[in-house]
C-alpha positions in Angstrom: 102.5 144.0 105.7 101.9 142.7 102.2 97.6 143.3 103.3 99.2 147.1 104.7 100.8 148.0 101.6 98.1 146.7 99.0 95.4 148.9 101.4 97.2 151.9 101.1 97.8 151.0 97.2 94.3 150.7 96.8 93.2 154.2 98.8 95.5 156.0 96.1 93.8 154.5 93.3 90.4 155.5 94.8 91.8 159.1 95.3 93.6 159.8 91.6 90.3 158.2 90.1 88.1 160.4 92.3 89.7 163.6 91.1 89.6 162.5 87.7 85.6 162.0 87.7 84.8 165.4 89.9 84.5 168.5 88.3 85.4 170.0 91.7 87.7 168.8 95.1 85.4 170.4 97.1 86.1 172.3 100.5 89.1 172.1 102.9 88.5 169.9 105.5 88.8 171.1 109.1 92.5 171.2 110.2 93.1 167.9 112.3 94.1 167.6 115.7 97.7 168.2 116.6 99.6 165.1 117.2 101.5 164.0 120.5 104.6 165.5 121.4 107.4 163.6 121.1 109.2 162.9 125.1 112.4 165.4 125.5 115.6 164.1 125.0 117.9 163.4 127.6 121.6 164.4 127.9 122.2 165.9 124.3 120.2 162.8 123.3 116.9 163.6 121.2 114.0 162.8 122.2 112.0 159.5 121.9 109.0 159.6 119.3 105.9 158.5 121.1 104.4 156.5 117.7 107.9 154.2 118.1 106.2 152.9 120.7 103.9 149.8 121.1 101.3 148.8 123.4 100.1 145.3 121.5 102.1 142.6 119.8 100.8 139.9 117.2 103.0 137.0 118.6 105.1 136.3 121.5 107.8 135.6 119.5 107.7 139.1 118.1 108.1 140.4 122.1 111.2 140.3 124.2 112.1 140.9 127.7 115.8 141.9 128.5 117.6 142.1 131.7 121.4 142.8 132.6 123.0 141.5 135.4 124.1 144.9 136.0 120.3 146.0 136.5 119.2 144.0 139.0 119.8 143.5 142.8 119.1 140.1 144.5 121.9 138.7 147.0 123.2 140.4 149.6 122.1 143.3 151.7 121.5 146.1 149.2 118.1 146.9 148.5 116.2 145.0 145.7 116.4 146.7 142.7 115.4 145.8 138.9 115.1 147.4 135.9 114.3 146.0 132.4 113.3 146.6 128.7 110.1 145.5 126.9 110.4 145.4 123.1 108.1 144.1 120.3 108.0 145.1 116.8 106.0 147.5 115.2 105.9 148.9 111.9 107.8 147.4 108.5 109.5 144.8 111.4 110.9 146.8 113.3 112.2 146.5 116.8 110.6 149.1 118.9 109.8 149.5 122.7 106.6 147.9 124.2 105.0 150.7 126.6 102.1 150.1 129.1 103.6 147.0 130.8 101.3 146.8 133.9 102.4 143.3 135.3 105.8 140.9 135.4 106.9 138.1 137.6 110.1 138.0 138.8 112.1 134.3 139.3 115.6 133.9 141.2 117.4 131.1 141.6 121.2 130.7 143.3 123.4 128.0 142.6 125.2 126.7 145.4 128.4 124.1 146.0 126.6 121.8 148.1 128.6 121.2 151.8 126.7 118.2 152.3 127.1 114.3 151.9 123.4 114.4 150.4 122.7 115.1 147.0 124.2 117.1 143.5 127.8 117.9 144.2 125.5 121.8 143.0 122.1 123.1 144.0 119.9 125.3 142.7 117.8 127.6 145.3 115.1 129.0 145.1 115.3 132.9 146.6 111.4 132.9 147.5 111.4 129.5 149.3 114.5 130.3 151.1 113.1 133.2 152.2 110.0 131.3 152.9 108.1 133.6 150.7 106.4 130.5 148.2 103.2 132.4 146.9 103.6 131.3 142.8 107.2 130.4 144.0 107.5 134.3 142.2 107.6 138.0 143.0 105.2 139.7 141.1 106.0 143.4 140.2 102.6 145.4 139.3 102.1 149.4 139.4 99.7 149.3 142.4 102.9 147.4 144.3 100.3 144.5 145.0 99.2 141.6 143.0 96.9 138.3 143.3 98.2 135.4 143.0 96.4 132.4 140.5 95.4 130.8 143.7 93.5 133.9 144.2 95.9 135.3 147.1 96.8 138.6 147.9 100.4 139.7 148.3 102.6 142.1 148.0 104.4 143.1 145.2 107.2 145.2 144.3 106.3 148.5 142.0 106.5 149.1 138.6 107.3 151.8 137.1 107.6 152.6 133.4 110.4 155.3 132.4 108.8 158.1 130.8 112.4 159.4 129.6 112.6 155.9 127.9 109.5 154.0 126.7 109.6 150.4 127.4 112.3 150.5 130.0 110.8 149.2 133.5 112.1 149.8 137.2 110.9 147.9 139.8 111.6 148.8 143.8 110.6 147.8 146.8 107.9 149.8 149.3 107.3 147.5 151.8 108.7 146.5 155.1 112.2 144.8 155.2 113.9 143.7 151.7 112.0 141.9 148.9 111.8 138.2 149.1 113.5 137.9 145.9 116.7 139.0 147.5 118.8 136.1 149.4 120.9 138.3 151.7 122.8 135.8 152.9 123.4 134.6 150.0 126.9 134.2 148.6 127.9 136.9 145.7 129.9 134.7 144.2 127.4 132.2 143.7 126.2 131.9 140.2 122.9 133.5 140.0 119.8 133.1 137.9 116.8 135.5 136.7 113.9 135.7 134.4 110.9 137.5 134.1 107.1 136.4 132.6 105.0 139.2 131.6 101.4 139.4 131.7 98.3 141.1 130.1 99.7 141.6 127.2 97.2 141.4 124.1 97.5 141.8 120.3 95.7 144.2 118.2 92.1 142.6 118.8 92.2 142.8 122.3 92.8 139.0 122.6 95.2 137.7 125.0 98.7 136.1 124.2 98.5 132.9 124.4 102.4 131.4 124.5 103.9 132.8 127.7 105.8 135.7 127.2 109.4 135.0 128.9 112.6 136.4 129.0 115.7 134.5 128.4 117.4 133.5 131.6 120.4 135.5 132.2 123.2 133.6 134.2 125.9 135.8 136.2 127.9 136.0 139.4 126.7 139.3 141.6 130.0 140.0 142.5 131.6 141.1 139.3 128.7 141.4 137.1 129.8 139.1 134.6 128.0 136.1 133.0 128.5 133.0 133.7 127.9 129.5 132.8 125.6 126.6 134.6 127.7 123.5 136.3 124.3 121.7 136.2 122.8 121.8 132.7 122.8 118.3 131.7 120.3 118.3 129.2 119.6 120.9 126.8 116.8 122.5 125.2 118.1 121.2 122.0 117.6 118.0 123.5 113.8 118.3 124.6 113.5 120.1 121.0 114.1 116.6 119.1 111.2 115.0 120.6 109.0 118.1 121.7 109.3 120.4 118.7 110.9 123.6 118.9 108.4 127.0 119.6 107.6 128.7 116.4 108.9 131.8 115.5 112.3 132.4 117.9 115.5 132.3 116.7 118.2 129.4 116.6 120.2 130.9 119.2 117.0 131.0 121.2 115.5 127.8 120.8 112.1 127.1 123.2 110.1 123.9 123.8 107.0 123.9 122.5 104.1 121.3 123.4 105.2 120.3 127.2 101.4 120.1 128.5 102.9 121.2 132.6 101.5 124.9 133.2 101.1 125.7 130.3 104.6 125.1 128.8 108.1 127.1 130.4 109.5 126.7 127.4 112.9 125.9 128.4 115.2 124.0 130.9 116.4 126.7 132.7 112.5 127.9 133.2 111.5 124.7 135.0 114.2 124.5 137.4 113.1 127.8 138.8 110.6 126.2 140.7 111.5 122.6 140.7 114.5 122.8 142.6 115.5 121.3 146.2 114.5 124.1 147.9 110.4 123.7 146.6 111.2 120.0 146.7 112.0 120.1 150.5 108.4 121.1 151.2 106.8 118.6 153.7 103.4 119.7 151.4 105.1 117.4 148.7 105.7 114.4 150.6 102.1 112.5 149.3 103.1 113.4 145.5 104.6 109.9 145.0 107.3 111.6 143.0 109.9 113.9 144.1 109.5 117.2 142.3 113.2 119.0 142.3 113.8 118.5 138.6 116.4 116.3 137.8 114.5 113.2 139.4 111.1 114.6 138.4 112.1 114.3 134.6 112.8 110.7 135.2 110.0 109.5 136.8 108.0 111.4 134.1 109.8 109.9 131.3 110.1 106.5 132.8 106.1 106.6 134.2 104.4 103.7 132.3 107.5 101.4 132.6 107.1 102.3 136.4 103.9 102.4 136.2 103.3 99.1 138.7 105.5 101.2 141.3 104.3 104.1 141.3 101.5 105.8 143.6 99.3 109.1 144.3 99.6 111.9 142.0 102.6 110.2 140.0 101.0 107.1 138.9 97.8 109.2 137.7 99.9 112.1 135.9 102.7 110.4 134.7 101.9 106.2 134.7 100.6 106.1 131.0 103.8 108.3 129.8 105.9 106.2 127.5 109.7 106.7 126.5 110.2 106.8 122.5 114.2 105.7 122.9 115.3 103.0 124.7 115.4 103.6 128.6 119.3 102.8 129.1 120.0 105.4 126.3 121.1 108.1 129.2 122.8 110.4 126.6 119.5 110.9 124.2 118.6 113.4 126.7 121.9 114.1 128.6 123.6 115.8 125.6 125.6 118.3 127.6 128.5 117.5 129.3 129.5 114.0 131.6 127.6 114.6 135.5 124.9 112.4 134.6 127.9 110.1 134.9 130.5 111.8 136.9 127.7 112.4 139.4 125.9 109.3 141.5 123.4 110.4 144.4 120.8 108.9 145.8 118.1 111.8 144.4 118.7 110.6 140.8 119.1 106.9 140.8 115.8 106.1 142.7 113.7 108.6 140.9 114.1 105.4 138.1 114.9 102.9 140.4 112.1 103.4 142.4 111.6 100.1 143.8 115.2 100.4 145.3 115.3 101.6 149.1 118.3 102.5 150.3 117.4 103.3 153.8 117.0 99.1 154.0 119.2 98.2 151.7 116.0 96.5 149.9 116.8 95.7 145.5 119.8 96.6 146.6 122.1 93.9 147.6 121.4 94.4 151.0 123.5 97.6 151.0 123.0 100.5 152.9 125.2 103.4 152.2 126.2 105.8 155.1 125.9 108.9 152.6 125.4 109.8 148.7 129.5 110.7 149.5 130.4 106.6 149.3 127.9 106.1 146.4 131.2 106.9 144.1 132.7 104.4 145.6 130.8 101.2 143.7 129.2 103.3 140.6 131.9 106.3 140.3 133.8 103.8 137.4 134.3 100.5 135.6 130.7 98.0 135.2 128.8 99.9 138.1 129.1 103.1 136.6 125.9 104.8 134.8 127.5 104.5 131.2 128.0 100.8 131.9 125.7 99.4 134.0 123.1 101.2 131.6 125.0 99.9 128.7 124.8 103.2 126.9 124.9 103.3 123.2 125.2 99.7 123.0 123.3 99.2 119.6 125.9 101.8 117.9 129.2 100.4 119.4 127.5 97.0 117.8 126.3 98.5 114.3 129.1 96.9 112.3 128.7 93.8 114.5 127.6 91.8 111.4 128.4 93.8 107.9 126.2 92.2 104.8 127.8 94.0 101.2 125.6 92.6 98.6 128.1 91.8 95.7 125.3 91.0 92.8 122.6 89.6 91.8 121.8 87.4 88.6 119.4 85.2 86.7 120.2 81.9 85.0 118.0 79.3 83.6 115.3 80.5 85.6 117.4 80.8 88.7 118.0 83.8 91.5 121.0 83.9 92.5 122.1 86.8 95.3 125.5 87.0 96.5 126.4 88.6 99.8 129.8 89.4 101.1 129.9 88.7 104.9 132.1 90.8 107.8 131.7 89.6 111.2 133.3 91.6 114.2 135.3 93.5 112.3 136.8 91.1 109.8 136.0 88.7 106.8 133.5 85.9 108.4 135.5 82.6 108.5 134.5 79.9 106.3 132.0 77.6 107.5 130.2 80.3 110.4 126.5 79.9 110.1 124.6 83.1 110.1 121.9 81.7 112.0 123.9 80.2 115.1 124.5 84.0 116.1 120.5 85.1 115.8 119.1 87.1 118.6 115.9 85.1 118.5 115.1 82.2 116.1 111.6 81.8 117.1 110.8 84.7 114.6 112.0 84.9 111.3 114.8 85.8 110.0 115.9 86.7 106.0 117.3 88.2 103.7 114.6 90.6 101.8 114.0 90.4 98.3 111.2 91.6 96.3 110.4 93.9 93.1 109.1 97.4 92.9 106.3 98.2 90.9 105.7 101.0 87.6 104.8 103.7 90.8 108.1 102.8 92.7 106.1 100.8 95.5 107.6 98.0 96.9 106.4 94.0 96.3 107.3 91.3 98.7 108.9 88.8 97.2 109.8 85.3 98.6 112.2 86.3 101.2 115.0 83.6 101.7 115.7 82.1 104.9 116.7 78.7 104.4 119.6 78.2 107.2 121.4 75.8 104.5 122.3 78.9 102.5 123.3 81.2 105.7 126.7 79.2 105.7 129.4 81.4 105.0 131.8 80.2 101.8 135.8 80.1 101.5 135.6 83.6 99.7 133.5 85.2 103.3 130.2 85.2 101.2 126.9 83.5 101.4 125.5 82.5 98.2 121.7 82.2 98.2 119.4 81.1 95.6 115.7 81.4 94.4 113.8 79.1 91.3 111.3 81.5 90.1 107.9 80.4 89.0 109.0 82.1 85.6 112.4 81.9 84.2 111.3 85.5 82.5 109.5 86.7 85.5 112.5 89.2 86.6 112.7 90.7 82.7 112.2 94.3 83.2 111.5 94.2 86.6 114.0 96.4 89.6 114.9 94.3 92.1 115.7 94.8 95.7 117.8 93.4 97.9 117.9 94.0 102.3 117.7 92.1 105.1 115.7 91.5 108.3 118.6 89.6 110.6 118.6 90.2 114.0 121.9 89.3 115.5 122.8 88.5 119.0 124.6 91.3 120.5 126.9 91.3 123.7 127.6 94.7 125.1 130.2 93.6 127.6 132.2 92.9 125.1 131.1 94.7 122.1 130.9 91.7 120.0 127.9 89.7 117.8 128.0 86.5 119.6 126.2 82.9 118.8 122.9 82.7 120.4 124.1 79.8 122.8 126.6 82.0 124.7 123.8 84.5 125.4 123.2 88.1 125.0 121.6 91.0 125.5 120.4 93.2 122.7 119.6 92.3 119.2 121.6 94.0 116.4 120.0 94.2 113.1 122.5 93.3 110.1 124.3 95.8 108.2 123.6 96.3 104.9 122.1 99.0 102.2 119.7 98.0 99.9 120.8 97.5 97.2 118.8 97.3 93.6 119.1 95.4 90.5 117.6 96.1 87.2 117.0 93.5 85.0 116.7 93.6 81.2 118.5 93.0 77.8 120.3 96.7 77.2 123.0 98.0 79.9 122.8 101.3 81.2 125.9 103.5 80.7 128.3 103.9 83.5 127.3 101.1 85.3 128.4 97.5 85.6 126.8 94.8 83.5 126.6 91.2 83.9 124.9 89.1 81.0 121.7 90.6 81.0 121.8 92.5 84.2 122.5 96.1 84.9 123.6 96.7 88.5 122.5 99.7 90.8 124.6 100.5 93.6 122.6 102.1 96.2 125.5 104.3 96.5 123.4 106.0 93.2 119.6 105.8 94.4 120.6 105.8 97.8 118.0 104.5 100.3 115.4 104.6 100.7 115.2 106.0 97.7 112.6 104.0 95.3 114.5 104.0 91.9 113.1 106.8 89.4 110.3 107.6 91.9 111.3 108.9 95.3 108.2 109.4 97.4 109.8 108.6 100.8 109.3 111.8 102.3 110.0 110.6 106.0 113.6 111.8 107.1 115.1 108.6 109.1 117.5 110.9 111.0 114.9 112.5 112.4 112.9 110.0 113.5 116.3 109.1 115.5 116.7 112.0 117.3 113.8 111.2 119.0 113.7 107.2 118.8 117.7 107.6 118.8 117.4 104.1 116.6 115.4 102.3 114.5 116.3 99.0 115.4 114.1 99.0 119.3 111.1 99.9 117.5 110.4 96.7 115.9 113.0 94.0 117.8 112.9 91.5 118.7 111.0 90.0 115.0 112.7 92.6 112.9 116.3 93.6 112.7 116.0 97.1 110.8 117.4 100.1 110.7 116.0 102.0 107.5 112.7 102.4 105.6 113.2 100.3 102.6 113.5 97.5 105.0 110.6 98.4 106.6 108.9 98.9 103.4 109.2 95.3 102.5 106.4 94.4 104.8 104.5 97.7 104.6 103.1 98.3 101.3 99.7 97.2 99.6 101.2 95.1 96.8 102.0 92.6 99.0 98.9 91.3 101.0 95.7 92.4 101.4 94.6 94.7 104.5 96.0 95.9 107.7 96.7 93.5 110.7 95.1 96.3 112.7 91.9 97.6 110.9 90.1 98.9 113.8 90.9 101.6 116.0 90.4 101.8 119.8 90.0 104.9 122.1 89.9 105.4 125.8 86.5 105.4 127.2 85.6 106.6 131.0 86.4 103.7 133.0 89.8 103.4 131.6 88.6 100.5 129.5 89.2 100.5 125.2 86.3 100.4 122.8 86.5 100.4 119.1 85.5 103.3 117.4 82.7 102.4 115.2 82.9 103.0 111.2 86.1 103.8 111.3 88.7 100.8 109.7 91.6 100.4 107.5 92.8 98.2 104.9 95.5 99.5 103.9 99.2 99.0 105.5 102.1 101.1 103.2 104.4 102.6 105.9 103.2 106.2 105.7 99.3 105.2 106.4 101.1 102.8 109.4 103.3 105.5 110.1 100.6 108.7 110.7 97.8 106.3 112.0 100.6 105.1 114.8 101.7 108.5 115.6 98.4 109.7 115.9 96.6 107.5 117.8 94.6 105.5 115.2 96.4 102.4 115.7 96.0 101.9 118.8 94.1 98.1 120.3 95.1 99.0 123.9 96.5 101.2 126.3 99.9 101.1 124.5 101.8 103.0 122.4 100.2 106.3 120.8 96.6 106.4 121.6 94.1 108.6 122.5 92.6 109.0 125.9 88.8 109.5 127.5 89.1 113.3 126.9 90.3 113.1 123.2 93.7 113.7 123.9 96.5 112.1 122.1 99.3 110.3 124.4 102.5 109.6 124.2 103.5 111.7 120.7 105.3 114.6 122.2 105.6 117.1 119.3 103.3 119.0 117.8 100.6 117.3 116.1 100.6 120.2 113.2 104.5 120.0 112.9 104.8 117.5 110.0 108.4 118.6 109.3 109.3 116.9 112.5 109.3 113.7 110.8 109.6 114.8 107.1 112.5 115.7 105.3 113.2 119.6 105.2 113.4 119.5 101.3 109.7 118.2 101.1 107.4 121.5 101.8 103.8 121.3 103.3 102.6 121.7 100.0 104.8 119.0 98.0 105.2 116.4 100.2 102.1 116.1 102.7 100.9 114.8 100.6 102.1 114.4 96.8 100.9 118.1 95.1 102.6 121.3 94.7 101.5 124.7 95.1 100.1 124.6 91.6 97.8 121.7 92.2 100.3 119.2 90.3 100.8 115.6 91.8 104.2 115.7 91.8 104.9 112.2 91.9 102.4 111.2 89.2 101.0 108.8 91.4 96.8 109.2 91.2 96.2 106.3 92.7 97.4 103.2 95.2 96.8 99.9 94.3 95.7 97.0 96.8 96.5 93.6 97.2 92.8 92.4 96.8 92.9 93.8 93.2 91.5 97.3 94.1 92.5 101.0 94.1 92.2 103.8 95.9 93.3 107.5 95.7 96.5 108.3 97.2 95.6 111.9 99.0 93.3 111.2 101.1 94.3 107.8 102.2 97.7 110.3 103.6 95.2 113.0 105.4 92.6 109.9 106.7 95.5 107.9 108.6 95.8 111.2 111.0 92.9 111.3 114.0 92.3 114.5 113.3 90.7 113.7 110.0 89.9 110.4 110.6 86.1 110.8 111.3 83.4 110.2 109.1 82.7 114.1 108.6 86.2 114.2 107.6 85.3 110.6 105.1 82.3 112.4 104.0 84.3 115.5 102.8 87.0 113.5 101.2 84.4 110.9 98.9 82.4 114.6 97.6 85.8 115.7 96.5 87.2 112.5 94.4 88.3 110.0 97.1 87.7 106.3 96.8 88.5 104.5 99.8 88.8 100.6 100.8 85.4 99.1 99.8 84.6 101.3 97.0 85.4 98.3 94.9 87.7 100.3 92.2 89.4 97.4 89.9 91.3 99.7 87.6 93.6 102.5 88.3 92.2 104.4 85.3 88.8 104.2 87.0 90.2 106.6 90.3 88.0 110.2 90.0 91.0 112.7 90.5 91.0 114.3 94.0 90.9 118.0 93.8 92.2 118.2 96.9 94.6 120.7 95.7 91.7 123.3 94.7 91.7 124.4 98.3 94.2 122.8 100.6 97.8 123.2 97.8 100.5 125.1 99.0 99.7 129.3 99.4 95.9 128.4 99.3 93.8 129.8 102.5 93.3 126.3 104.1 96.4 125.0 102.4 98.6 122.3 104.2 101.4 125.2 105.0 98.8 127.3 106.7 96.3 124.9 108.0 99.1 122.7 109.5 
């Protein structure tokens, strides 16, 4: 509108300086032709203006189809009926009628209390299959009253007819033999009842094609009174998919839609997808040589579960869904089943084998020899106590165990050159008894284990320091603290310097009991420590407001709260939101690490504190499945945010694990949208300010201009951010970078004042035409 506005600004400038510099305004111009009348009203109403109308729309967010149960016909023996509006806007934003619909496609689904000993105590059905009727598993509605399927099938098709009374309100009937498929006539009318509708052919102002599937919102409702109604079987919400997936640009919070799910093109919700993957399509004998069963609720396991199945499975299964990994922990049922207790409430064979697929229940084989008579006795066994889902899954085990082992450090001080870092120590709920050894209850002593201290340097980056883990001072004292010390090589060394203080413990955790146990009486899950960083500052005047010891002032985290980096917070990445997907931190690197936070991670990922990555090349996916390193393309550094995007994107990959990209060029495994950085970042930190450190002016807004290595050299800090994506990770993408200021691993830069300045900002800052916000 803002390109609108200024066009017609700029025409009546042209026209008031045109009559200034004529002597004459010349002749009349011929009268124009007169305009479309507008379509009579109807009952006292007026009529509808015929330029309210529109034929094209710019996005499909911007379109909407709306039915009411009241308008459509599709159990019983009445004759199918439907009638709908089409809306878009138009002018200034507005919401106005969409004429000159020419195709829709019609979905019905029933849900049913199932009679039966075999399966969901509900069932969704499919009116089309049960009607045998499976061409698209949809009725089309066109104006001819026959359509082509996508398999390149004709059929027939009920007829669409636009109301000329009322642009953009649709009626579709039924001219052929017999009542349309779409209509279960035995069907039960007080069965909950399903319908959406997906148009087609609709374009934007160019002429070219939507490309996002233009759907309605399922409408729920029970045929016999009319009235909407709400779905016994929605276990998992859109919200749900959304954390992981991303939500589709440009709809509203009340209607959230999935974006990036690769299946046809993307249905866009929950309720879409169980249209057609319900027991009625899955009952198919067609579907039999799939190697996975198709109705949806076991379909969504297999496909989340594929490359821990991946040695099970066969066919069509292992080859679309075998290299699929889960980014939370497998038992962690309710990361996905958000809404409501039948994931629990409800045991059936269906849904336990589509992850337990090596379990055979018609043999009794992985399964204690048992062989139930019926999904009805299942409930018997796994209805409650240990044999239930929540508990024989051990869900949200690492949260009922996150105050397991509580670590509150009480302060830090220096004396005659001497570290010394006091922790207080709560251990199942209480004050840890003197004498208990820390390390007696570690999940895995093979790796180590310590307490995390270090320094942070003039930019705010974090140093490793010489992490304690000497078991002799892991023994708790009569006050319930440990007590550990540290000779520095310098008795001045920590003058002026802010220290940190964390911790990488991994504890034994029990979740039968709930407790942190000692690594002899065995467990199951590792349980990082408790603790905020916490940070010291050392030097010879106290700050105000905060406590002083000798010549130490003390920073709670409580006032630079992690992971903030104290008078420089460049931690952009938003830890909650990496746990919606990853639901915790703590999986992701256990059993060697136990952390939950990014200033614990940051510890070991920065450049001050060794030189290089342990993963400097990158591997792809060639033909024959094997990996090959890409050529040229290496890096050296390892702070967490070039770990971080290189990971996500594929960049870090040494095998078929993980995040990597395959022989096409397509990234697996990172189910959001590549271009959605504010999946991961914090919603405070804009495209332009935070991705990565200018502003819309061209300012680097943390003052950082450049990143300084272990080995002694720098580099500049924007493009080491936008190289550690695939995308511009190529040596087109180098190439560009080093002619605009960039110096890179190798370049041999000793000094930070010796870093050209990037002027990255020029073209890609905030509100630019290829800036970050736009081009991302």
């Amino acid at each position: 509108m803002k390109k609108y506005n200024k066009t017609l600004l700029a025409a009546a400038f042209i026209a008031a300086f045109g009559l200034a510099g004529c002597g004459s305004d010349g002749s009349d111009g011929a009268d124009g032709v007169d305009g479309v009348d507008g379509v009579d009203g109807v009952d006292g109403t007026d009529g509808a203006n015929a330029s309210l109308s529109v034929t094209t729309v710019e996005d499909a967010s911007l379109f909407t189809l709306t039915i009411a149960p009241e308008d459509v016909v599709v159990v019983g023996a009445d004759d199918f009926s439907l009638k709908f509006t089409a809306t878009a806007e138009g002018t200034g934003g507005a919401t106005v009628p969409f004429s000159g619909l020419e195709k829709v496609q019609l979905y019905v689904t029933s849900q049913s209390e199932n009679t039966t000993d075999t399966g969901a105590p509900y069932l969704w059905t499919s009116h089309l299959y049960a009607n045998d009727f499976v061409s698209d598993n949809a009725m089309y509605c066109t104006l001819t009253g026959t359509a082509t399927t996508r398999a390149g099938v004709d059929v027939e098709a009920c007829t669409l007819v636009e109301d000329t009374d009322n642009p953009g309100t649709y009626i579709g009937t039924w001219e052929h033999d017999g009542n349309a498929p779409s209509v279960l006539t035995d069907g039960d009318e007080n069965d909950l009842v399903r319908v959406m509708l997906r148009a087609y052919n609709v374009v934007n102002a160019d002429g070219t094609s939507i490309s996002d599937k233009l759907l309605s919102t399922p409408i729920d409702f029970i045929p016999a009174t009319g009235e909407l109604a709400e779905s016994e079987k929605d276990s998992v919400s859109n919200a749900a998919c959304i954390n992981c997936h991303s939500s589709l640009d440009g709809y509203a919070d009340t209607d959230m839609r999935i974006s990036n799910i690769s299946a046809h093109h993307n249905y866009q919700k929950v309720e879409n997808c169980v249209a057609c993957h319900n027991p009625a399509m899955a009952a198919d004998e067609d579907y039999a040589d799939l190697g996975y069963n198709i109705s949806f609720n076991a379909m969504i396991h297999t496909i989340h579960m594929g490359d821990e199945l991946a040695d099970s499975l066969t066919g069509d299964a292992l080859e679309l869904f075998g290299e699929i990994g889960f980014p939370a922990e497998a038992n962690e049922c309710t990361v996905c089943h958000d809404n409501g207790t039948q994931w629990n409430d409800n045991v059936y064979e269906e849904a336990c084998v589509s992850c337990h697929v090596d379990v055979d229940l018609a043999t009794g084989d992985n399964h204690n020899g048992i062989v139930p008579a019926s999904d009805a006795v299942c409930s018997g066994c796994h209805g409650s106590g240990s044999l239930s889902p929540m508990e024989a899954h051990s869900v949200n085990r690492r949260a009922d165990l996150a105050d397991g082992l509580v670590l509150d450090v009480v302060s830090a001080d220096v004396s005659a050159g001497v570290l010394t870092v006091t922790i207080g120590v709560e251990l199942n709920g209480e004050t840890a008894a003197s004498g208990t050894d820390l390390f007696d209850y570690l999940f895995n002593e093979s790796y180590a284990q310590a307490i995390l201290i270090g320094t942070l340097d003039d930019n705010g980056d974090y140093e490793q320091g010489s992490s304690i883990s000497d078991e002799t001072m892991f023994v708790v004292n009569d006050a319930g603290q440990i007590v550990l010390t540290q000779t520095l090589d310098d008795a001045t060394s920590l003058d002026g310097e802010t220290l940190y203080v964390s911790s990488e413990m991994n504890m034994c955790g029990d979740a039968e009991t709930d407790m942190i146990v000692t690594t002899d009486e065995g467990c199951d899950v590792g349980i990082p420590a408790n603790i905020a960083t916490k940070y010291f500052v050392f030097g010879d005047t106290a700050a105000t407001g905060v406590e002083t010891t000798d010549n130490m002032r003390f920073i709670n985290a409580t006032v630079y709260t992690a992971p903030t980096q104290v008078g420089n917070d460049r931690t952009t990445a938003d830890e909650a939101k990496c746990n919606a997907c990853h639901d915790n931190l703590a999986h992701i690197k256990s059993p060697r690490h136990g952390v939950t936070n990014f200033t614990q991670c940051a510890d070991c990922h920065n450049n001050a504190s060794a030189v290089g990555s342990h993963h400097e090349t990158v591997q792809v996916e060639s033909d024959d499945g094997t990996f090959v390193v890409v050529e040229g393309l290496e890096y050296y550094n390892r702070d967490l945010a070039t770990v971080a995007h290189r990971y996500h994107s594929g960049t870090y990959a040494e095998e078929a694990s993980g995040v990597y990209i395959n022989a096409d060029g397509d990234l697996v495994n990172y189910p959001a949208d590549q271009t959605n950085c504010q999946a991961c970042h914090k919603d405070e930190n804009t495209a332009g300010d935070a991705m990565p450190f200018f502003d819309g002016t061209g300012t680097l807004t943390s003052g950082r201009t450049s990143v300084a290595l272990g080995n002694g050299e720098f580099i500049s800090p924007v493009t080491e951010a936008c190289r550690s994506c695939h995308a511009h990770s190529g040596d087109a993408a180098l190439a560009h970078f080093k002619s605009n200021g960039a110096t890179v691993f190798g370049d041999n830069i000793t000094s930070a004042d010796a870093v050209p300045v990037e002027s990255c900002a020029t073209c890609h800052a905030e509100g630019k035409t290829y800036g970050i916000d736009s081009v991302h």
